[in-house]
C-alpha positions, 0 to 999 in steps of 0.5 A: 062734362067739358069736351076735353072729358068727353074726349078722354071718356071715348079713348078710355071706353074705345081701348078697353077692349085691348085690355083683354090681350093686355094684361096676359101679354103683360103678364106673361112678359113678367112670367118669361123675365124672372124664368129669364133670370132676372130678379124683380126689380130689373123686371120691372125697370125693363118694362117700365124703362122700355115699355114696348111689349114686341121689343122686350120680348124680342130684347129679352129671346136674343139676350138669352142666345147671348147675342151680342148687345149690338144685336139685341139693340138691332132686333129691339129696334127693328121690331119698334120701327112701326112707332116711327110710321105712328108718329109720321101718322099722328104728328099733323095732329098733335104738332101744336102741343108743347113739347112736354106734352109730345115728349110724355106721349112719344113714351105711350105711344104703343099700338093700342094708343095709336089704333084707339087716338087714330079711330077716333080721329077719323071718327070725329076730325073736327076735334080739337089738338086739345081733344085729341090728346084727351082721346090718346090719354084715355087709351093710355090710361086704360092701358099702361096701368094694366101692363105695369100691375100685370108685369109685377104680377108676373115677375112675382109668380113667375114659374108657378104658372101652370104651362097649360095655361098657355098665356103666349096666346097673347102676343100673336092674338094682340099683333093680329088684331092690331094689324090686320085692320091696317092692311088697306092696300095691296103694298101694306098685304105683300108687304106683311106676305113677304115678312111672313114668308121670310121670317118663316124660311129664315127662323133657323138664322141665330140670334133672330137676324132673320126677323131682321132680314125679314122685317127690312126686305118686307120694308123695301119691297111695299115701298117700292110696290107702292112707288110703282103704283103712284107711278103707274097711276100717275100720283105726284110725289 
């Protein structure tokens, strides 16, 4: 096998775990679309024009308290802004490729092709640009697939899931799990503290603006934390 291949191989078997919470986040999405009101093809063209499981269900919660579009599209992309953190992370790596190629992975990039491209990255830094975007495809295909099948599962059998199931485990269990290992630092922990906490005290504000407020305050204070400590330390910006 070429190391392109092995490559690809090692994202593919790296991401599959993922798929555990993958496809009922997925499917629950579908489940939640057509209760929502919407029939199976706009379903469908919703999570494949979008493909970004937080913000359609975000999307989705402020369109059914009929807020108006201009905060449905602010909460969307409030809940997205971690994929410009992503991008920031992965561009040094993937910066030589041809547009086309960077285009096709801005759409896949979601959480689990970031973890999965990033670990193996700092498992194996002497990879190629070539290699590397093996690795990042071998998790998309893990995991893209699954969500498409699984959302037209959904939005197919829509209500008759039994509500004892309780397939909303899944959006808590796959943002944990994806987060939690990236809290290295004290700014990214009081910056996760301080979202909580106030998306918790502002949970009451309608058409989820508090989430707003909450992800923009937690957003200015781990900077400003983090510039402090530079400072403090004497790190050169």
């Amino acid at each position: 096998m070429t190391p392109t291949g092995k490559a690809f191989l090692r994202g593919l078997i790296a991401a599959l775990p993922m798929t555990v919470v993958v496809g009922p986040f997925a499917l629950l999405f579908g489940v939640v679309a057509t209760e929502a009101g919407l029939n199976l093809f706009e379903t469908m063209l919703f999570s494949i024009s979008v493909f970004a499981g937080a913000s359609q269900f975000a999307a989705l919660q402020t369109m059914q308290e009929n807020a108006p579009a201009l905060v449905v599209l602010a909460t969307s992309l409030a809940v997205n802004l971690r994929m410009v953190m992503y991008s920031v992370t992965l561009a040094p790596h993937f910066g030589s490729l041809p547009l086309r190629s960077r285009a096709l992975m801005a759409y896949f990039l979601v959480d689990q092709s970031f973890a999965t491209t990033v670990a193996e990255i700092d498992r194996a830094p002497a990879m190629t640009a070539i290699e590397k975007r093996a690795v990042f495809f071998g998790a998309v295909v893990a995991v893209a697939p699954l969500w498409f099948i699984a959302c037209l599962v959904g939005g197919m059998i829509g209500q008759t899931i039994p509500p004892d199931y309780a397939l909303d485990f899944a959006l808590p269990i796959t943002f944990l799990a994806m987060v939690a290992p990236m809290l290295r630092s004290v700014p990214h922990v009081v910056a996760a503290g301080v979202s909580i906490l106030l998306a918790i005290a502002l949970a009451g504000l309608p058409w989820g603006t508090g989430m707003l407020i909450a992800a923009s305050v937690a957003m200015a204070v781990g900077a400003g934390l983090e510039r402090w400590m530079e400072r403090r330390q004497g790190v050169p910006r």
